[in-house]
C-alpha positions in Angstrom: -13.7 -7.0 -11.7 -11.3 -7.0 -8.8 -12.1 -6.1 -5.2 -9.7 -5.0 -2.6 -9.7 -5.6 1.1 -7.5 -3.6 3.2 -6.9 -4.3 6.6 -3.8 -3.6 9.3 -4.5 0.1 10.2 -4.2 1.2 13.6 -3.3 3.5 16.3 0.9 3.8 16.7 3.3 5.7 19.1 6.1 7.2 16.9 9.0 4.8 16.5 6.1 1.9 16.3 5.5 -0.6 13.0 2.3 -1.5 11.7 2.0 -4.3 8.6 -1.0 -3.7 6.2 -2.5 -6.3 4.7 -4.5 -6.5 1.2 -6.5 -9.0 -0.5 -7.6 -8.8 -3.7 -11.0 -11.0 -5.2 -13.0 -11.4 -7.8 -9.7 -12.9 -9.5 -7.9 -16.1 -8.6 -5.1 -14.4 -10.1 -3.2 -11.0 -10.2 -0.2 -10.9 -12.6 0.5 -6.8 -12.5 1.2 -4.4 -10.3 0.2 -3.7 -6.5 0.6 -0.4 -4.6 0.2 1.4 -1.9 -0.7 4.6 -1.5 -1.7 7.1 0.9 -3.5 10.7 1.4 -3.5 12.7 5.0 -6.0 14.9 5.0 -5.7 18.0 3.2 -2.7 16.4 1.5 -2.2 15.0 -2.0 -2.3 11.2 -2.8 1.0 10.2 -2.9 2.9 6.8 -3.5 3.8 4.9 -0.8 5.4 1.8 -2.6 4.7 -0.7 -6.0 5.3 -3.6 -6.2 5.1 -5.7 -10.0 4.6 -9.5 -10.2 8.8 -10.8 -10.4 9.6 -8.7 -7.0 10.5 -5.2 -9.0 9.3 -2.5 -6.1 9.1 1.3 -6.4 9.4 3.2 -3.1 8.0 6.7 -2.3 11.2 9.0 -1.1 9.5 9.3 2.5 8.9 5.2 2.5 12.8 4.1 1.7 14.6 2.7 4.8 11.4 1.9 7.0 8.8 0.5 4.7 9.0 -3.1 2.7 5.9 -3.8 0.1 5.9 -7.2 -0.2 3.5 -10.1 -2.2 1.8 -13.3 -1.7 0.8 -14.1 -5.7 -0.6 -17.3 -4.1 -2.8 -15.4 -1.5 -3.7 -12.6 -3.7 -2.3 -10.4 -1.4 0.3 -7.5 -0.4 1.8 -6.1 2.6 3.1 -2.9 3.9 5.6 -3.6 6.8 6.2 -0.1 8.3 8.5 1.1 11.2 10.0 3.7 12.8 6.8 4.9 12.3 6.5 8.9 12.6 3.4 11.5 13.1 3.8 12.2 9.3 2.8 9.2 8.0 -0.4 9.5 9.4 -3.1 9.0 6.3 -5.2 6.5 5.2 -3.8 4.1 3.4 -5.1 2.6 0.0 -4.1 -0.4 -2.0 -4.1 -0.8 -5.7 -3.6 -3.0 -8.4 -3.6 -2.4 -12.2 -3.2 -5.7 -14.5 -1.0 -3.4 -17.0 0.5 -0.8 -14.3 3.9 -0.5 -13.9 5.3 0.2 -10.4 6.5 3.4 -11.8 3.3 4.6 -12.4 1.0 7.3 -10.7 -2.0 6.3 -8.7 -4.8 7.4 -11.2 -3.3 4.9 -13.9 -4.2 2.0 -11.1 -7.6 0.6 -12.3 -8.8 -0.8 -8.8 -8.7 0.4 -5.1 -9.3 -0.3 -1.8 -11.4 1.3 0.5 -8.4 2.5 2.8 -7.5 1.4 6.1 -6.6 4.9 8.4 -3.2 4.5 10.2 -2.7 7.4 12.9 0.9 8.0 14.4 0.9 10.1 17.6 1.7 10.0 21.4 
């Protein structure tokens, strides 16, 4: 069983970054994919970026140009740098991981999440 810390989430002004931080345990070692993913409320889950085990990332179409997923295979761990941050990307952010997920995938084929970490963009 894998467990998944998320932590990173914050109050921004728009045109401010934020970097989320996930650690999973119960594992010493994740070999597939991690993910972000997000849901305002009211709103669909939707991808935010993936992220497999040799660097191969997946990007949501509102995440391209301001958001970088990136890993720590050592740590266990993935980040979410985001700027130019914008009222829209208000939500509460969730990691995932899947040991046989591609970052392709959509988020109910991830087998573990997070508990969410709430990022809020306003002035």
């Amino acid at each position: 069983q894998v467990q998944l810390l998320e932590s990173g989430g914050g109050l921004v002004q728009p045109g401010g970054s934020l970097r989320l931080s996930c650690t999973a345990s119960g594992s010493m070692s994740i070999s597939g994919t991690m993910a972000w993913h997000r849901a305002a409320p009211g709103n669909q889950r939707e991808l935010v970026a993936a992220i497999d085990r040799g660097g191969k990332t997946v990007y949501g179409d509102s995440s391209k140009g301001r958001f970088t997923i990136f890993r720590d295979n050592a740590k266990n761990a993935v980040y979410l740098q985001m700027n130019s941050l914008q009222p829209e990307d208000t939500a509460v952010y969730y990691c995932n991981t899947g040991p046989r997920t591609k970052p392709g995938a959509l988020w109910y084929e991830y087998d573990y999440w997070g508990q969410g970490t709430q990022v809020t963009v306003s002035s």
